[in-house]
N, C-alpha and C positions, 0 to 999 in steps of 0.2 A: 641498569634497570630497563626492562621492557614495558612502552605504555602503551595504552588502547586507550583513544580518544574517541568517543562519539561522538555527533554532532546530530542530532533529535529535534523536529518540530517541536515539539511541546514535550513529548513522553520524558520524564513520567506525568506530567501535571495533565488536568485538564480532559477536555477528548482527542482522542482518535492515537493513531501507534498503539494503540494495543497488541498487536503480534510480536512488537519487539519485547513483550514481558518473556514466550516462551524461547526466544530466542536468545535472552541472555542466559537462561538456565544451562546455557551448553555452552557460554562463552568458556575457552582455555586458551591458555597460551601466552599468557603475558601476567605482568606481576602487579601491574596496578589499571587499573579501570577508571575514568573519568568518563559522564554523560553531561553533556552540553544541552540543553534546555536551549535551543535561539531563541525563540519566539514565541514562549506564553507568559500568557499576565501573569500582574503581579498577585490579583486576587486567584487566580485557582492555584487550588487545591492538589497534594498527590494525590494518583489515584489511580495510579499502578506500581506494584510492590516491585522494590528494587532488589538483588543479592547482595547478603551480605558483605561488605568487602567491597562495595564498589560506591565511588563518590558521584555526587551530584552536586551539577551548578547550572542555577536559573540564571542565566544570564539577561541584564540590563540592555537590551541591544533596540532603541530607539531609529528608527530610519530620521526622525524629527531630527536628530539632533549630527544629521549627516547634512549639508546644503550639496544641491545638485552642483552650484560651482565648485565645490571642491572637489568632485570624480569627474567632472565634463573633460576637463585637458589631463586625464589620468592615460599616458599609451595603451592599455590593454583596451581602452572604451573607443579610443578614438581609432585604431587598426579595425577596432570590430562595425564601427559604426561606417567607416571609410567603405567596408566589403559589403554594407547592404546595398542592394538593390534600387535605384531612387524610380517611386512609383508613386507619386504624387501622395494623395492621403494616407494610404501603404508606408509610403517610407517616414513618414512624417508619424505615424504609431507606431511604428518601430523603433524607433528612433524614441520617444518617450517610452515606451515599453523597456528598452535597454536601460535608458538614465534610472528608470526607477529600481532595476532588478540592480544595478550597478550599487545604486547608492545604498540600498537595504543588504546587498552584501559588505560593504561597506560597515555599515553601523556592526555587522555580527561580527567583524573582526578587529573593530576597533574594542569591541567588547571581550573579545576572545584574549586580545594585547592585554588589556588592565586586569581582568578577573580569572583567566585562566593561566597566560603564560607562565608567572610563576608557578603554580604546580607544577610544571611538564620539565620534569628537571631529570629524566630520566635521558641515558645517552642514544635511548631506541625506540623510538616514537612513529606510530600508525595513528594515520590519520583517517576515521570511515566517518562518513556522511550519508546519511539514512535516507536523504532524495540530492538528486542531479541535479541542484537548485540553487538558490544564493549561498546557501549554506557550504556548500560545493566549495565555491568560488570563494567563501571567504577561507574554508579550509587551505585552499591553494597558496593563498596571501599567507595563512601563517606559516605553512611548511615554510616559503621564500624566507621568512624569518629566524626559524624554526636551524634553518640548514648555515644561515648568517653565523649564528651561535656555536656552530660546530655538532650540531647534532644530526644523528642520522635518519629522516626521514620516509615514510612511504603513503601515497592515497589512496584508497578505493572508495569510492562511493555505488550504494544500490541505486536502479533508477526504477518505477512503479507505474505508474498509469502520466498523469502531464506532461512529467519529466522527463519523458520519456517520447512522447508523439506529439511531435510540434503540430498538427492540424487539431490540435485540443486549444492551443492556446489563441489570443487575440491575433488576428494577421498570421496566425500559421507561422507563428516563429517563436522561437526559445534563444534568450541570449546566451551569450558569449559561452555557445556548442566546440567551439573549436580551440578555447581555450580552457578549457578545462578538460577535454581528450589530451591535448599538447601535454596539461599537467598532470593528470592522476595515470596512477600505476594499471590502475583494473576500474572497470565499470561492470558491475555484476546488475543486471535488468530480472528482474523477479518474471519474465515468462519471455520464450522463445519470439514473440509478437515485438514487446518492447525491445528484444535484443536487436532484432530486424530493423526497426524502425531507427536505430543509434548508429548501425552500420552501413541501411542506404545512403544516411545524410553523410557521414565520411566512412567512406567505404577504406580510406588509405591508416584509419587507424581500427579496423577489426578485429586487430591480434589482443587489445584491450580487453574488448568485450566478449561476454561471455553470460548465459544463463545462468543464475543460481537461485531456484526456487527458494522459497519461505517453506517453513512448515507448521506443522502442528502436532501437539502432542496426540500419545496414545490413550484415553478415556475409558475405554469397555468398547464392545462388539454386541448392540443391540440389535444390528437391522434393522431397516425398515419393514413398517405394519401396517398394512391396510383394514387394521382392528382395534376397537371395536367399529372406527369410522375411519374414511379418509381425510385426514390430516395435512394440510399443509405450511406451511411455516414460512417467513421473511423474518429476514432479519438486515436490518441498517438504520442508519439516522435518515428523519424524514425531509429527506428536502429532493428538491423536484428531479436531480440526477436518477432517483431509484426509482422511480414512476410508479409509487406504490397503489396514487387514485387511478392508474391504469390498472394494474392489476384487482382493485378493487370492481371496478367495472368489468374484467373479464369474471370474477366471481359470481356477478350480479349476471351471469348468462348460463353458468354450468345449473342441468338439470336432474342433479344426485346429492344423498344427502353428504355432506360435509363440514369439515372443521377447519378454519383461520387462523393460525396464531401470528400475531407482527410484533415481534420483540424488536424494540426501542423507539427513543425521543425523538423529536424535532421539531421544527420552525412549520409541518405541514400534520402535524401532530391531529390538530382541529379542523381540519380537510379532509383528513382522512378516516378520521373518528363517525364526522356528521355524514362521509358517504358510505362506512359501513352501517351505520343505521338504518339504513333504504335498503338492507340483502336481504331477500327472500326468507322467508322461516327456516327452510331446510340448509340455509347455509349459517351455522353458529360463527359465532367469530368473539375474541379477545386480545385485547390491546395492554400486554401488563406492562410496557415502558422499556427504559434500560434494563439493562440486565450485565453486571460483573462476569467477568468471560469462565469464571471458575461455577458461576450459580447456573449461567447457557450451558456448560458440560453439564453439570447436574441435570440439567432439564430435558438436555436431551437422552443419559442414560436412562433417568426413570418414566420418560414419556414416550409413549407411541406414535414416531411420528413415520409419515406416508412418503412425502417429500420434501427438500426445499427448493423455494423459488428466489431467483433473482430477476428483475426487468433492467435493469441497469440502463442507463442511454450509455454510458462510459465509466469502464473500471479499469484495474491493472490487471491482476488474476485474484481475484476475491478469496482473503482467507476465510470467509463465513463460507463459503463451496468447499474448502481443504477439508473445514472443518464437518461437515455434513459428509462426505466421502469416509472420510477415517472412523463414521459410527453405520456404514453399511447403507445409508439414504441416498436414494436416488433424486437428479436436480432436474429443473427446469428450467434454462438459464438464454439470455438474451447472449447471441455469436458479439461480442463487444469483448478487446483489449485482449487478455491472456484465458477469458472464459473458456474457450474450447480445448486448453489445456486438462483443465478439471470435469466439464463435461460433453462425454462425447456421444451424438448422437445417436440411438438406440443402443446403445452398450452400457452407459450409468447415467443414461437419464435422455430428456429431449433438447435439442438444441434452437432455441427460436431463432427465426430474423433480427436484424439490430433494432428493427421499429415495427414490432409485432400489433395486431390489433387485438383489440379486447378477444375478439371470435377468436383467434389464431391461439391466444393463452388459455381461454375456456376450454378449447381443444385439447390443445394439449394438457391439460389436468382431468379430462374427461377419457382421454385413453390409458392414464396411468394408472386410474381409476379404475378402469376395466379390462385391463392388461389380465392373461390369465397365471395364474398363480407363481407357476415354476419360468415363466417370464421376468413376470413385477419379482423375483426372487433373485434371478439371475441379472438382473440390473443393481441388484444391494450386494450383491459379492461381487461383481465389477468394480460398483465403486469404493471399497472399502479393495479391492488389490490395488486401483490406480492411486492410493493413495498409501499404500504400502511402498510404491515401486517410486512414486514420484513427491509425495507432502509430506513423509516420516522425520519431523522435526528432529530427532536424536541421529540419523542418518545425513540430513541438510545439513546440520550445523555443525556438526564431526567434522567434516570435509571442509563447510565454508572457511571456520575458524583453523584449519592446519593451511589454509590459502593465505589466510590473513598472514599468519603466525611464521609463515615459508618469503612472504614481501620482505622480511627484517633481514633475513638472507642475500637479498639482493642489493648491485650498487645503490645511495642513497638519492641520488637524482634524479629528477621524472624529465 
């Protein structure tokens, strides 16, 4: 029996992994499906629909119930921690940055040992891990087990935006990078940017790494409309990374009439609310919340929209861009992570600076606004081809999953 093991922040529970809903729709090539749940609580909620035929486990995976003495004299920590750098406060967070990333890999696979191992009784087992992260590393420790038993093992893990570009994280480091290259088969980086950045830091295992976009399904072909009004759209959880009270300030400067929509929640939710109430008469705006990724396709076939915007300070390649491309919308999007993948400068939309000013974003929604027709037109069949040729989730996942599905093919040893 051939098995497929994910390994999921949360998905399905909770927020965020939402892209992995369309992504399973095109899983093939193995006989049985398990998804590993590391890391959400116990109180949420599913809340993205699973296929049928494929099992789910929340895993118990407590870091509490790991003590740092018992990963400090583990060889993989103490090889890794021997090769930092010692730079006084530098290597001294580094150094607690490791122990902590060590030890919460740890709890996921002590977890993975009790709640999962026995199901994984098949003789051909893939092991993917949905970020380049402890989960990763704990993936790694079970193959070691995994292959103990006589079975035949492979890893690949996707890497995204943190995972990805150690100057995101504290000290500009990401643990144990070299042991987990050493171990997994493939590292598939969701944009050309994050590939680069996996292959500057070890350039001696490149032959690993490789691109593989995310995608998104096909919805309809509305185009963009700059009818009856100029319409602009956000979409993300509000917290300070997507700098939506910036963008609300650049709104508070554009001198045409227009429309705001910012689909979903957050922790800046009442920030952002009490400074759109300060916009100008001629700038409408609404705030309807979350929105279910299947109610955002509806909303965008049956609505007129003009563009979207993203400000991002840091992303991976945002599938809310896939997804505004593949319905003919031109973006406005901050040059941050894998963004200039999705949009490219006067061809499917405008590309800001990584730290634009409010003036700089009013601009640019002020000229897309007044772009002339068979222009602002030729930007909406741009991006609904770049997203033919590069986000066609049934084309992505074709390929990804006969990648997966061709590893069982290979010797069983990383």
């Amino acid at each position: 029996m051939r098995q497929l093991l994910y390994l999921t922040t949360s998905f399905p529970f909770g927020k965020g992994e939402d892209f992995l809903t369309e992504e399973l729709r095109h899983a093939q090539g193995f006989d049985d499906y398990l998804i590993v749940s590391c890391h959400s609580a116990p109180e949420d909620s599913q809340t993205k629909p699973v296929p049928d035929g494929m099992r789910v486990v929340r895993l118990n995976a407590s870091p509490d119930a790991v003590s740092y003495l018992s990963v400090l004299f583990r060889p993989d920590l103490l090889r890794e921690a021997i090769a930092l750098p010692f730079q006084g406060q530098s290597f001294f967070g580094k150094l607690h940055q490791l122990l902590f990333f060590r030890r919460k890999a740890q709890a996921v696979y002590e977890a993975l040992c009790s709640e999962v191992l026995p199901s994984l009784t098949g003789e051909e087992i893939v092991i993917y891990s949905y970020w380049f992260y402890d989960a990763a590393m704990a993936g790694a420790l079970l193959a070691k087990r995994l292959r103990a038993m006589g079975k035949r093992v492979h890893l690949l893990s996707r890497a995204h935006g943190f995972d990805a570009f150690p100057e995101r994280s504290p000290y500009g480091y990401l643990p144990m990078r070299r042991f987990l290259l050493n171990h997994y088969d493939a590292v598939r980086p969701c944009s050309p940017s994050a590939a680069r950045a996996v292959k500057d830091a070890f350039p001696e295992q490149c032959g690993k790494v490789r691109t593989a976009f995310l995608g998104t399904a096909d919805h309809g072909l509305p185009y963009g409309s700059r009818s009856p009004v100029f319409h602009v759209v956000t979409c993300s959880y509000l917290v300070p990374v997507k700098r939506i009270p910036l963008f609300v300030q650049a709104l508070a400067l554009v001198s045409f009439p227009m429309r705001w929509t910012h689909i979903g929640g957050g922790p800046q939710e009442a920030e952002v609310r009490a400074a759109a109430e300060q916009l100008p008469a001629h700038v409408e705006w609404e705030l309807p919340g979350p929105m279910r990724n299947e109610d955002l396709m509806r909303y965008y076939a049956e609505t007129p929209v003009s563009c979207v915007a993203n400000v991002s300070s840091s992303e991976g390649l945002p599938v809310a861009l896939m997804e505004a491309c593949s319905f003919g919308f031109p973006c406005i999007a901050t040059e941050v992570g894998g963004t200039p993948e999705a949009v490219r400068d006067g061809v499917t939309g405008c590309l800001l600076g990584k730290n634009p000013s409010p003036e700089e974003i009013a601009s640019a929604l002020e000229h897309m606004a007044r772009l002339p027709e068979e222009e602002y037109a030729s930007l909406c069949r741009a991006a609904r081809k770049l997203w033919e040729d590069k986000f066609h989730a049934e084309k992505n996942y074709k390929l990804f999953y006969e990648e997966l599905s061709q590893l069982l093919g290979k010797d069983g040893e990383s």
